[in-house]
Structure formats: C-alpha cells, structure tokens
LOKE-891843 format. One line per 3 residues: their letters; for each residue x, y, z of C-alpha. Coordinates in steps of 0.5 Angstrom, whole numbers, plus 500, padded with zeros to 3 digits. Example, Ala and Ser with C-alpha at 12.3 -4.5 7.8 and 13.67 -1.06 7.14 Angstrom:
// LOKE-891843
as) 525 491 516 | 527 498 514 .
//
This chain:
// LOKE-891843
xxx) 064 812 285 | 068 805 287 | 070 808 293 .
xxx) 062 810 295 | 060 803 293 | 066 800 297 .
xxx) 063 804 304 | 055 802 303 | 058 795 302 .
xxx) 063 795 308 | 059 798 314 | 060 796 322 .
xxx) 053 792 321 | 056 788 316 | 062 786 318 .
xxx) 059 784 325 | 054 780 322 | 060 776 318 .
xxx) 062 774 325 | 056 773 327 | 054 767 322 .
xxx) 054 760 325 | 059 758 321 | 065 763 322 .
xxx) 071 761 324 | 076 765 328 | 082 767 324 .
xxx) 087 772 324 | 086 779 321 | 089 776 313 .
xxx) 086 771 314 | 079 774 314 | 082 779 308 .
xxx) 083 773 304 | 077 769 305 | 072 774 304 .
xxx) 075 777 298 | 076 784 300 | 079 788 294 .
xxx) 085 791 295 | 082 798 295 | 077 796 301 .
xxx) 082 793 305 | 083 799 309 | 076 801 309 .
xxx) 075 794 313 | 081 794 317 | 078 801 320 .
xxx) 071 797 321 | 075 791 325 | 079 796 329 .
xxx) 073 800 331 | 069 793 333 | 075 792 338 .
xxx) 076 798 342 | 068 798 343 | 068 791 345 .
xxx) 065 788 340 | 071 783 337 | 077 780 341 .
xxx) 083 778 340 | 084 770 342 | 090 766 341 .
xxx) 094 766 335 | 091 774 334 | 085 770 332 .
xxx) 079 775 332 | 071 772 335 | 066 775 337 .
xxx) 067 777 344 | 064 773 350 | 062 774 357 .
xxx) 066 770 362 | 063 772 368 | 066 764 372 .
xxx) 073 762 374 | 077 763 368 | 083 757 367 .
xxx) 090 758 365 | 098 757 365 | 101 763 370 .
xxx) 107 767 366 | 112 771 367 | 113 777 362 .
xxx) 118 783 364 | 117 782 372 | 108 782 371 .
xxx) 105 776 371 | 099 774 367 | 095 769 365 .
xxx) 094 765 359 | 086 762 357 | 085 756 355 .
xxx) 080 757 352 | 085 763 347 | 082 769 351 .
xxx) 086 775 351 | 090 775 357 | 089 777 365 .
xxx) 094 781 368 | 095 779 375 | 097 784 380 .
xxx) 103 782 386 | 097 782 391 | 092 777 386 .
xxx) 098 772 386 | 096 768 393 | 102 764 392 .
xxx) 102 762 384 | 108 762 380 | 110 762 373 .
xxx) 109 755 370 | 102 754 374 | 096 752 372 .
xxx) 090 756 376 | 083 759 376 | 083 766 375 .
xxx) 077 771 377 | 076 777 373 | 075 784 376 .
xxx) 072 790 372 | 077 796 370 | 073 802 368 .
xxx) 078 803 363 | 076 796 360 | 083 792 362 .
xxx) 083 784 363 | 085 784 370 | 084 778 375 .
xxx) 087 774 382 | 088 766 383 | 084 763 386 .
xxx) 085 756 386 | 092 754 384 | 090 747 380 .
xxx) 097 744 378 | 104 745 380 | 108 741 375 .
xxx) 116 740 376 | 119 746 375 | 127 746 374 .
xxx) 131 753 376 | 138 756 378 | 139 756 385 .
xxx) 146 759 390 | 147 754 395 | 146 758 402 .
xxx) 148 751 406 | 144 747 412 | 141 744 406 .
xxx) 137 751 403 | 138 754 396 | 135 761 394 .
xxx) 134 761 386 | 134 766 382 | 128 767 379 .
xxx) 125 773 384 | 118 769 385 | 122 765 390 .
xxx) 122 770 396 | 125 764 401 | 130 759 401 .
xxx) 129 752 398 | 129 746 402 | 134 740 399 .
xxx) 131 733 400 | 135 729 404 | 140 725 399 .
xxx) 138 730 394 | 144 734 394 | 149 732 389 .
xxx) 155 735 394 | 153 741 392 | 157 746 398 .
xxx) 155 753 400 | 155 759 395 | 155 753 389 .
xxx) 150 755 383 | 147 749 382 | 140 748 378 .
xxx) 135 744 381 | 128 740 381 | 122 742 385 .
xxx) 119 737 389 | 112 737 390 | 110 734 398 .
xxx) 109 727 398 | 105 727 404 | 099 732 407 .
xxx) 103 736 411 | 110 736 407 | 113 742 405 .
xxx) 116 743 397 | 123 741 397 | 129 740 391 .
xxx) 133 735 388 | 139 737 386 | 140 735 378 .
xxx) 147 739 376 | 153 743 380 | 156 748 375 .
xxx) 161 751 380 | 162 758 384 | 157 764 384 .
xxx) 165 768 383 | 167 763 378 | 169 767 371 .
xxx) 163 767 367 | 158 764 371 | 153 770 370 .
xxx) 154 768 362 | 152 762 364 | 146 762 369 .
xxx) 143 768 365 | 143 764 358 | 140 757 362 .
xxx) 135 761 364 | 133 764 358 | 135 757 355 .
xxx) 139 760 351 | 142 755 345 | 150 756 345 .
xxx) 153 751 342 | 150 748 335 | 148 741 334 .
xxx) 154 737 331 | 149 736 324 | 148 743 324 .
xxx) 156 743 325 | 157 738 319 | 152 741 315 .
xxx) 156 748 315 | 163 745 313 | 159 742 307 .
xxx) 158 749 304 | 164 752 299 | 169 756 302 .
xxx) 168 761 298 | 164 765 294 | 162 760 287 .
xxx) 166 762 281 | 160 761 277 | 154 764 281 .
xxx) 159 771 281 | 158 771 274 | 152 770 273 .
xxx) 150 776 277 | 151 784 278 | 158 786 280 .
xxx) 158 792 284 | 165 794 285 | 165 803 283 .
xxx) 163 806 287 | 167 801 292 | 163 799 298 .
xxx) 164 799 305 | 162 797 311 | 161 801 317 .
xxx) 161 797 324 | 164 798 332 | 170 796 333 .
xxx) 169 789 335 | 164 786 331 | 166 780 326 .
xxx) 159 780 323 | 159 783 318 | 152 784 314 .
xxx) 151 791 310 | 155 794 305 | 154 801 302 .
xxx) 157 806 297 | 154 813 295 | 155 818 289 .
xxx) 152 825 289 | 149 826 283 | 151 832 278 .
xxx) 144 835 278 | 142 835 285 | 141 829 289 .
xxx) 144 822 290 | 145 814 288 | 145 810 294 .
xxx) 147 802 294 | 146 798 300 | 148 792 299 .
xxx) 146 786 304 | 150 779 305 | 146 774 301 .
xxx) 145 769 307 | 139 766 303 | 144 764 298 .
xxx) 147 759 303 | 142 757 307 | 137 753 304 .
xxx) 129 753 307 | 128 748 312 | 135 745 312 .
xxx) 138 743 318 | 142 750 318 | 136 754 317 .
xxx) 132 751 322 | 137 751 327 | 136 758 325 .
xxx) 129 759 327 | 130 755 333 | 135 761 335 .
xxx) 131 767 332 | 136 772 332 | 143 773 335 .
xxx) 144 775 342 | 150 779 344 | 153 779 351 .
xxx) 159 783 353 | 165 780 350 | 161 774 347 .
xxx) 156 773 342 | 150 767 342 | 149 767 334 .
xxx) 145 765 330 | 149 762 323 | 154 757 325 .
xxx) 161 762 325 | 163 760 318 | 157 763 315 .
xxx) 157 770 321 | 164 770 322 | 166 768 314 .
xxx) 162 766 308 | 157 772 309 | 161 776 312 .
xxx) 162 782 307 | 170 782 310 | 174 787 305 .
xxx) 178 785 300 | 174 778 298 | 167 777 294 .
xxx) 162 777 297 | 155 775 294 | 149 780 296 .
xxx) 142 782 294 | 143 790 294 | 138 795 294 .
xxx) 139 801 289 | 136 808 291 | 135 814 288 .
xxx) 134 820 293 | 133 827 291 | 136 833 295 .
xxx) 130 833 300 | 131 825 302 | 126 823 297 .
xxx) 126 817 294 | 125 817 286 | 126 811 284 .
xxx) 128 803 286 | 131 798 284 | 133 790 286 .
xxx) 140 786 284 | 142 780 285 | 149 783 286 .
xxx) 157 781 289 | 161 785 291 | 168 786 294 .
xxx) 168 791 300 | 174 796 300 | 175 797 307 .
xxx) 173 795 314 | 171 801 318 | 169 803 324 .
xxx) 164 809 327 | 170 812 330 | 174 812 324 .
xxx) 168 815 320 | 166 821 326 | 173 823 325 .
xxx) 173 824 318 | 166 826 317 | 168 832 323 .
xxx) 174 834 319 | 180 831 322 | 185 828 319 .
xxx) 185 823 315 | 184 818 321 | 189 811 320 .
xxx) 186 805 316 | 181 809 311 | 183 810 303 .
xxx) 184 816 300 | 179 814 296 | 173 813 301 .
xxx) 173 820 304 | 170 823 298 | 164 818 299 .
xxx) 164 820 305 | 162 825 305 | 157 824 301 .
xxx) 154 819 305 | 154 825 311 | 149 829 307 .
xxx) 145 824 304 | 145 823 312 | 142 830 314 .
xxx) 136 830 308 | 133 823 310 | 134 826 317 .
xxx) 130 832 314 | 125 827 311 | 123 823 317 .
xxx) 123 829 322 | 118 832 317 | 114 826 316 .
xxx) 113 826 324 | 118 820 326 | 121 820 332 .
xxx) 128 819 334 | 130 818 341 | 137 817 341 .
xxx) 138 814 349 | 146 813 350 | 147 805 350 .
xxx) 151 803 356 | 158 799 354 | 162 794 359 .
xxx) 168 795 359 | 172 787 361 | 179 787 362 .
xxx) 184 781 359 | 180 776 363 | 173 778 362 .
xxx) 172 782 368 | 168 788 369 | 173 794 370 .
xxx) 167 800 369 | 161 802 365 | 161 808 360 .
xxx) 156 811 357 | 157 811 348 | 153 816 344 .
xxx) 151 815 338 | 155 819 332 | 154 822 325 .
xxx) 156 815 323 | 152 811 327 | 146 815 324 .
xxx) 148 815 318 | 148 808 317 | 142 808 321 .
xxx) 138 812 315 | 141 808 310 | 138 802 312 .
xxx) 132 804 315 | 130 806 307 | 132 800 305 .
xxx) 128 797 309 | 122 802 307 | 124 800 299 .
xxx) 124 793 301 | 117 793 305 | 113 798 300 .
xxx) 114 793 293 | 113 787 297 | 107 790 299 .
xxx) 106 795 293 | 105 787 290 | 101 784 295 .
xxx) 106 779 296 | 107 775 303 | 112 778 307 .
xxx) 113 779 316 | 112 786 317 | 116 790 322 .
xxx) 109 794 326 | 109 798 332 | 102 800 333 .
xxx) 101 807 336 | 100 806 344 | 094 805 349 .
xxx) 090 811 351 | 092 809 358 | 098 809 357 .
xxx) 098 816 353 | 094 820 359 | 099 817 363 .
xxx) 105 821 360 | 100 827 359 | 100 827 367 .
xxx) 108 826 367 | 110 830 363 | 105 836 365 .
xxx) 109 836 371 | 115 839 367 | 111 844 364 .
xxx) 110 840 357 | 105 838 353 | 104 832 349 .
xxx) 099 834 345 | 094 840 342 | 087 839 343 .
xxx) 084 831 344 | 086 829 337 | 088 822 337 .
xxx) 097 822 338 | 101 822 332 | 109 820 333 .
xxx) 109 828 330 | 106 830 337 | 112 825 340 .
xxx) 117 828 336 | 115 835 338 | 116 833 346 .
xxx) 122 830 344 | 125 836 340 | 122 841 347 .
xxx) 127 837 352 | 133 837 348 | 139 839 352 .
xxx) 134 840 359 | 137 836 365 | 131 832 364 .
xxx) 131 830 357 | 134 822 358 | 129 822 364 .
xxx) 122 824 359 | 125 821 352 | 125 813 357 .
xxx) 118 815 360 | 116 816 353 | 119 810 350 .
xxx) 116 806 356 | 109 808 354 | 110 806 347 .
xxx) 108 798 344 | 114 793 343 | 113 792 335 .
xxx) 112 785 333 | 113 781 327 | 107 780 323 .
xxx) 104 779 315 | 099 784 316 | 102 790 316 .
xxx) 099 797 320 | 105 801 319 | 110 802 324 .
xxx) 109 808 329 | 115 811 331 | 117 811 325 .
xxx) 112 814 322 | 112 809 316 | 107 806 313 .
xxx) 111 800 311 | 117 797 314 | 120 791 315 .
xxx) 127 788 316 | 132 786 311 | 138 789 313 .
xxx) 141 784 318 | 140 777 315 | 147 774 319 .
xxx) 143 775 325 | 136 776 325 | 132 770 322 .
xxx) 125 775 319 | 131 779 315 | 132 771 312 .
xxx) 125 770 311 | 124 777 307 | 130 776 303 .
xxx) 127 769 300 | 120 773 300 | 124 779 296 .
xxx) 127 774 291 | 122 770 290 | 117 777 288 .
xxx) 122 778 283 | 123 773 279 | 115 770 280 .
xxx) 115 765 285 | 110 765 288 | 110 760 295 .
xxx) 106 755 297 | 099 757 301 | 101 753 306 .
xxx) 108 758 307 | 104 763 307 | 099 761 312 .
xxx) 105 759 317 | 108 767 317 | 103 768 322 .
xxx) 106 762 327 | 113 765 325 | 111 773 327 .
xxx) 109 770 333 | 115 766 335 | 121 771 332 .
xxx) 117 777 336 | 117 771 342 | 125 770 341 .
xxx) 127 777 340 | 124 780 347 | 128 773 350 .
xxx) 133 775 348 | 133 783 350 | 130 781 357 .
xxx) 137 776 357 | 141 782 355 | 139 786 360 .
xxx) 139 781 366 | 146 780 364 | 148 788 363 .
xxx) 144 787 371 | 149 782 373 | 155 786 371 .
xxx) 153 792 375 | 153 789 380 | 159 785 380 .
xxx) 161 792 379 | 159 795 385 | 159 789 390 .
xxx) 166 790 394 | 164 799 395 | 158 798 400 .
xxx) 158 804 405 | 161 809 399 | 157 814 397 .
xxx) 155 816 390 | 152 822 386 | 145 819 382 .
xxx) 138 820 379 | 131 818 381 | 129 814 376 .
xxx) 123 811 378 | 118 812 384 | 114 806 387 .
xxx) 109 806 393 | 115 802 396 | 121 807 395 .
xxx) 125 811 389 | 130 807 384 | 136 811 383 .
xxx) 142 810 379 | 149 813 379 | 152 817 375 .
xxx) 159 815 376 | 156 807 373 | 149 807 372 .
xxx) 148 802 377 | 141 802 378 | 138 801 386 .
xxx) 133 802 391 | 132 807 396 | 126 804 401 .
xxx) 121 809 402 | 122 807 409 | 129 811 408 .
xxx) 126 817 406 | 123 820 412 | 119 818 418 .
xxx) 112 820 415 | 107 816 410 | 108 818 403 .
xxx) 103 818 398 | 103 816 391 | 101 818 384 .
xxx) 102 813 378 | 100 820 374 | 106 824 376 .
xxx) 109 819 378 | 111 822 385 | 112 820 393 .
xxx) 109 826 397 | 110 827 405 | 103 828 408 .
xxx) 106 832 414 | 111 836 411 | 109 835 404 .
xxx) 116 833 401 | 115 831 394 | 121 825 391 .
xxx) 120 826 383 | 123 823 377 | 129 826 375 .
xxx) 131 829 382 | 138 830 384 | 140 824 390 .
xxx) 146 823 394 | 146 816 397 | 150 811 401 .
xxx) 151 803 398 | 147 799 404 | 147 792 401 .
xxx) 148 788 395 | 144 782 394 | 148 778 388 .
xxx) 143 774 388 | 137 777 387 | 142 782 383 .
xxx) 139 788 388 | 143 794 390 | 139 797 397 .
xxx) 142 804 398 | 141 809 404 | 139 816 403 .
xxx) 145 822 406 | 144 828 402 | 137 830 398 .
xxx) 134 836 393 | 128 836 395 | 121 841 392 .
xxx) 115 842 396 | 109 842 394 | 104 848 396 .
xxx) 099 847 401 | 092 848 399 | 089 855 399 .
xxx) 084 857 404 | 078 860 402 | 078 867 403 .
xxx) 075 871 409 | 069 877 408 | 067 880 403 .
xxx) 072 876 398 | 069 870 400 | 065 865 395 .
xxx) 058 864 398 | 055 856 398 | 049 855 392 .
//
C-alpha cells in the first residue's frame, strides 16, 4: 500500500513542477533527496523519474553535477578550452554541460583559452560545438626541446610548429635542452607569439628527464613540503603499546600480505579458514591510516592535494610521507601493525552470510609475492620464503577464489583480464624491454578478497544511510553501445539479444565468447573504450562492471585518499558520530577532485609508459617488426608490436595509392578501387620510418600485409528472375 502511495505522490509531473518553482535552486542530486524529504523507500522511485527527465532533455547537469531545468542557448556560448584525453571541450561559464570540440572546430584555440563556441545540433543529441572568437590567451607556461636558431618545440601536441624564443630571453638554453617556457603574447599588431625561457632542466638524453618532464606536466607533487616532513617525524615510531591493547588482536589464523615483488607499501592483510560445515571465514585486515592521520591536518591535506599515488617504472610519487607507506602503516611481517578489519562469513556459493568490523592489530607472518603464492597454489614445491604453516590457508584462500569468481559471474560482472605491460630497467634505470605480466591465481585472489570487503563496506554504510564516497561506474551511452554492436558484428558476435537496455551480463557473455580467439584482447579493449570512467561520488548508483549495486573503495588507504575518507566514515558509523553537515555537503567538491586527480595520474602513467617505448625503439629505425592493427583512423592504421607493444602509425597514404573509406561503426578503411578492407585485429608486417622523441611518435612503413576484401555488390539479376519496379 506504502508503495502505491509513493508512485502517485512521486510522478514526472511532479517532480519537473519542483523545478519549475521560482524558487529552486540548482543542487546535486543528494541534495534534492535531503532537501525535499524523500523517504528512503521513495528514493529509487525518484532517482528513476530524475534520470528519465534527463535523457529526455528535460533536466541537465551543470556545473558541480547540479541539475536545472534545461535552457535553450541558441548565441555564443563562452568558456575555458581544455584538454581531456586528446579531445578538447570547452567548459561554460554559465555551468552548461560541457561542448566537444572536433580538431577542424578549434580554428587555432588552445587549452587554456577563453573562447566563444557556436553549438552545432547532433541528431543524437550530443553537445557539439566550433570556436569562433578566441577572447583571451592568458600567459601559458609549457615544456619545450630547444630545436636551436632561437625555435623551441613543446611537448604539449596542440603546438604542431616551433616557438620563437625572444631575444635575450633565452637563458643560455643550447640545442636539445628540455627548457620550460612562457608564452608571450605579440606586443605589436602584426608580431608574432614568441617565449621567455624561465628554466633550463638539461638534455633531452639525460637519465630520467622523461620522469621529469612528464610529472611537471601533470604538475605532479614529488617532493613533500618541509612542514609536512616535520609533521611526520612527530608520529611515534611504532605502533602505541596502549592503543594495541585496547583493540582486537588477530594473530590466528596468522595474516599475510600478498604483493609484486618490488612494492614496499603495504596496505592489506588477509587470512582464511574453511569452516567444518562448508564454507569459509575470511579476515581482510586494512592498514589503519586513519589512525595516524589526523582530518585536516598538514598530513592529511597534503593527502588531498595528491589524491592518490602514482607509480612510475621504478619510482613511485606517494601520497603519505614515506615513514607512514614505507613504515608506520605499512603492514611489514614480523611487527604490530594497527588495522581496521572486515570479517566475513561466505558460504560454499561465495555468499556472504554475515559481517562484521574491528578495530584490530595484527602481526603479518609473512611478506609474499604472487609468484610465490601462483607457485604454491599450482602444486609445486614449497616455493622459498613461504611458512609451512601458510600453505594449508593457501589453499584455502584459492577455493574461497573460485566461489566468489562463481558468484560475481552469475550476477553478470565482467572481467577483462587485459595483461599489464611491465618495463624492465637495467641498474641505471634504463629501458632494456617490455613484457607482458598476465595476471595469476594469486592476483585474482586478492582481487576477490577486497573486492567484498569493499561491497561489505559500502553495503552497511549505505544500509545506515551514512555519508560516504561511493565508487560508481554507470552503465555506458547508448551511442557508444551501438557502436560496439556494429564492431563486434563484424566478428560474427552479438552483443545483445533483442533491444533490452545493456547488462554487464551481456558484456560478460561477449567477453567469455572471445575467450582464446585471435581477437580476444582486441574486442575485450574496444569493450572497455566503450565503457564509463567510474568516479567518486556520495550518491550511489552501483557500479556497472561489476555488476554491484554498492561498492566503495576501502582497501588501499596508503595510496588512495577516498579509501581514507571511507575509513573515517566507516569508524565514525560504528561508534555513531555522525559528521558535521557542512563535511558531508563537502563530499561532493572532494568526489570530483579525487576522481580529477585519479585520471591525471593515469594519463601521466600512460605518457611515461609512452616515453619508455619509445626510448626503446629510438635507435632501430629501418628494422622490421610483426604487429597488430589496433586502431583505424580516416588518417591511417595504429599498430603495435608485438616483440615490444610499441604502438605506432602507418599513414593512410602507406596503404595504397587509392582513396579509402572510413567506417567509425566497423572501425574499417575500404580501398574504393580495389575494395582492400584494413580492419582491427589485422596481422601487419611494417618497417620503422621515424621516430619523433618529442612528440613521442613512431611512424612505420607498410612492407608485407593480410589483407580481406570486401565482396562487391550484387547486380540485380537478368530475366525472368529479375524484381520489377513498384
């Protein structure tokens, strides 16, 4: 009876009629739950009704995730120029939702202008856009190599010629110098741009320039501010004898960390028991950074100004000063260690029975590596530097692995397993080759045990309706859905039944259908391209890929500031303290930040994976190579390597002298003479032509291909047989 009330309360009339009142004021979609007293059993119903106003145009997002009415904007539209993962956009003012701005729409805007955008309508109802006035170029500072004859060249791909250096402006900087520079704006009509030199960091060759240029590019916070610093050492150097006394010790069964072979941070522990009626106990113990770090302190805000970690071949950017990664919180084996630990109940079918939270300390029995545990769990020999008495729960862990792998399957959650690509440096830091690390039973077995910590975490946070950051994937566009329909059709696969709505089920099933196929890392990346970044958020909306309806991340507090803010939240519902509402408001503003920094420090690692690559091939222009197409471009085919993933263009003007088509839906080139088809997955043989250090671009030439060609087009048939016109 509740619920028929709520649906005649809670209609679309309704709740676009609130909007529609003078008095509203634009608020994140939290915020309009709290402020208009939705019960908590009506909040789906209007989440629903919210989500349905948007697609239909209703309702946009504005700035901060604030929803409004939408407005028509038929002028010029002002705003900032950005650059976001090679696509630029523009950024209202006025908190519009953003414009895409195709490569031919720029008219010579760069990242960082202020410009007038004209909308252009899209059938599918995209924000596109081109620059028509370019108001303001502010001062811009960029990397840059020194060409020599007073030119420099930056880094950033915006700039497709050389700089003029200003005379007297050049700071001795000498060819091939990495030199970071001002831009200028003409001081005269008729004056061209130049730069002003403001720093010299050395050579281009020099060992570890790439770490440099690409973490002042990202502005990426190596070292830690001398306060900070001083703030640290502050800290005990060991875990307080009172506090381990005051709180649970876990010591049997003995818990173990399980990490690569050079990490250093250590930040979850776990240990399992099989139970004597069927199924199993699991203990996932957490490094208690809370604990040390107090909220808004010099640490914790150096904290957020980091956001998380980021990890570069051989050095590491932390987020915690290295006495709290490397030592304090670091859950080392042999010493106490403070933790907050999640225990779990799980049947024989991977399904939780019962949770429960501790303040806990623990004592780690052993430092052990996924190699190590792989090795053990496949039956080999009792690999060096495990204890005896580890094995047995070894074991263990390994089938408690396959029933949660069993549970997450049957609810639909997708697993892409894509091999990582490792950089192997010899003593000084030079790249010496590129392999290819799949994961192993032990990488997934950690990999399940904190992926249901994080679900237990998320699920009695929200069960409480206690403030939290949610980690959220929503389920990806429908454009994007029908253009891997198109591609993967072209294999013979389909990608759902019918016209229902996509289900990470569906992305399961294509996935599984590859598995072992030539193609399967092709389609399983094109899959992943066509999902949504998840973000951090306080409104939960469940998490697509893994088919979750709750999830958060709890598990890596050492590195990842949101897993700190969750730990506080966690303590803070178990003990009823709840925070202030002006904190709570503030979850949204550090969502957004946390999710901004995260994909920085992604992009920065894969620019710096780029530069290693291409250091790597620098010296072997003219040598051939085995690769795979693994992108196609009106411009050209991308292919990488498959001795060294190097990744590298072959002009279209390579493939053929005749005009090729493109097709974005089967992602296809087609010869129209002689109907040549280049596609994805294509087995290529080119040569190295050039490599452009920096631009960080590889060109190759096209010696030997396998090619398919299309059939052409029917002709109707003759006689009898023919169809007549109506």
């Amino acid at each position: 009876m509740k619920k028929k009330k709520s649906r005649d309360r809670w209609t679309g009339a309704s709740v676009l009629a609130r909007f529609e009142d003078p008095g509203y004021r634009p608020r994140t979609q939290s915020q309009i739950l709290h402020h208009w007293n939705v019960d908590r059993a009506d909040r789906d119903t209007v989440r629903g009704i919210l989500a349905e106003l948007l697609d239909a145009g209703r309702l946009e997002r504005g700035r901060g995730a604030r929803l409004a009415l939408a407005r028509r904007r038929d002028g010029p539209i002002l705003g900032l120029l950005r650059q976001r993962g090679g696509r630029a956009q523009v950024v209202p003012e006025d908190g519009a939702p953003t414009v895409e701005i195709p490569p031919r729409g720029l008219h010579g805007a760069r990242p960082g202008d202020r410009v007038e955008v004209r909308l252009r309508p899209r059938r599918d109802g995209r924000r596109f856009g081109e620059v028509e006035h370019i108001v303001e170029r502010p001062r811009r500072q960029l990397l840059a190599v020194h060409l020599g004859n007073n030119r420099v060249q930056p880094f950033d791909a915006a700039f497709r010629e050389p700089l003029a250096v200003l005379p007297r402006l050049g700071k001795g900087a000498q060819r091939r110098d990495v030199v970071e520079v001002e831009i200028v704006p003409p001081q005269r009509r008729g004056d061209g741009e130049g730069v002003r030199v403001l720093d010299v960091l050395g050579g281009i060759d020099d060992r570890g320039m790439d770490i440099r240029v690409v973490s002042r590019k990202y502005e990426l916070i190596e070292k830690f501010p001398r306060d900070v610093l001083a703030a640290s050492r502050k800290l005990p150097h060991r875990v307080p004898l009172s506090e381990t006394r005051s709180r649970t010790r876990f010591d049997d069964p003995a818990p173990i960390t399980i990490d690569g072979e050079t990490a250093k941070d250590f930040d979850d522990a776990i240990a399992v028991v099989e139970k004597p009626r069927g199924g199993f106990r699991l203990w996932v113990h957490i490094a208690d950074v809370a604990y040390f770090v107090e909220e808004s302190g010099l640490i914790d805000r150096e904290a957020r100004r980091r956001g998380t970690s980021v990890y570069f071949p051989g050095t590491v950017f932390p987020m915690l000063p290295p006495s709290l990664s490397d030592d304090l919180c670091s859950l080392r084996p042999g010493v106490d260690r403070l933790v907050q630990t999640v225990i779990l109940d799980i049947d024989a079918k991977g399904e939780p029975t019962k949770v429960r939270f501790a303040d806990g300390v623990i004592r780690s029995a052993a430092r052990l590596t996924y190699t190590q545990v792989a090795d053990a769990i496949d039956g080999k020999a009792r690999p060096k530097g495990i204890p005896r008495k580890v094995l047995p729960m070894l074991h263990a862990a390994d089938r408690l692995r396959e029933a949660l792998e069993d549970r997450r399957r049957r609810r639909g959650s997708v697993d892409f397993d894509l091999p990582q690509p490792q950089i192997l440096l010899d003593v000084e830091g030079l790249v010496t080759g590129i392999t290819v690390e799949a994961r192993n039973a032990a990488h997934r077995l950690i990999e399940e045990c904190m992926l249901i910590a994080n679900e237990a975490v998320a699920g009695h946070l929200e069960e409480r309706d206690w403030p939290t950051l949610y980690r959220v994937h929503e389920s990806p566009a429908d454009d994007k859905v029908e253009l891997l329909e198109t591609f993967v059709s072209g294999f013979g696969l389909r990608l759902r039944r019918g016209q229902h709505p996509l289900t990470p089920a569906d992305v399961r099933d294509l996935i599984e259908a590859v598995e072992g196929r030539p193609e399967q890392p092709l389609i399983a990346q094109m899959t992943l391209r066509s999902m949504k970044q998840a973000v951090y958020t306080p409104d939960n909306s469940g998490h697509f890929g893994l088919a979750a309806p709750t999830y958060c991340h709890f598990t890596s507090p050492i590195r990842r500031y949101p897993d700190l803010i969750v730990h506080r939240m966690l303590r803070a519902c178990r003990h009823r303290r709840r925070p202030d509402a002006i904190w709570i408001d503030g979850l949204e503003e550090l969502g957004r930040e946390t999710s901004t920094l995260e994909r920085n420090a992604e992009a920065a690692e894969r620019e710096l994976l780029t530069w290693k690559k291409v250091a790597l091939i620098r010296d072997r222009v003219g040598d051939l190579f085995y690769g795979v197409v693994t992108g196609v471009q009106p411009f050209g085919l991308f292919v990488q390597l498959t001795e060294n993933l190097v990744e590298g263009l072959v002009n279209v003007e390579r493939l053929g002298d005749e005009r090729f088509v493109f097709d974005p839906g089967a992602q296809t080139l087609t010869g129209r003479r002689t109907r040549t088809v280049w596609r994805l997955g294509q087995q290529v043989r080119v040569q190295v032509e050039r490599v452009d250090r920096i631009r960080q671009r590889v060109d190759f030439d096209l010696v030997t291909e396998r090619v398919r060609r299309e059939p052409r087009a029917r002709r109707p048939a003759r006689g009898r047989n023919r169809v007549k016109r109506r």
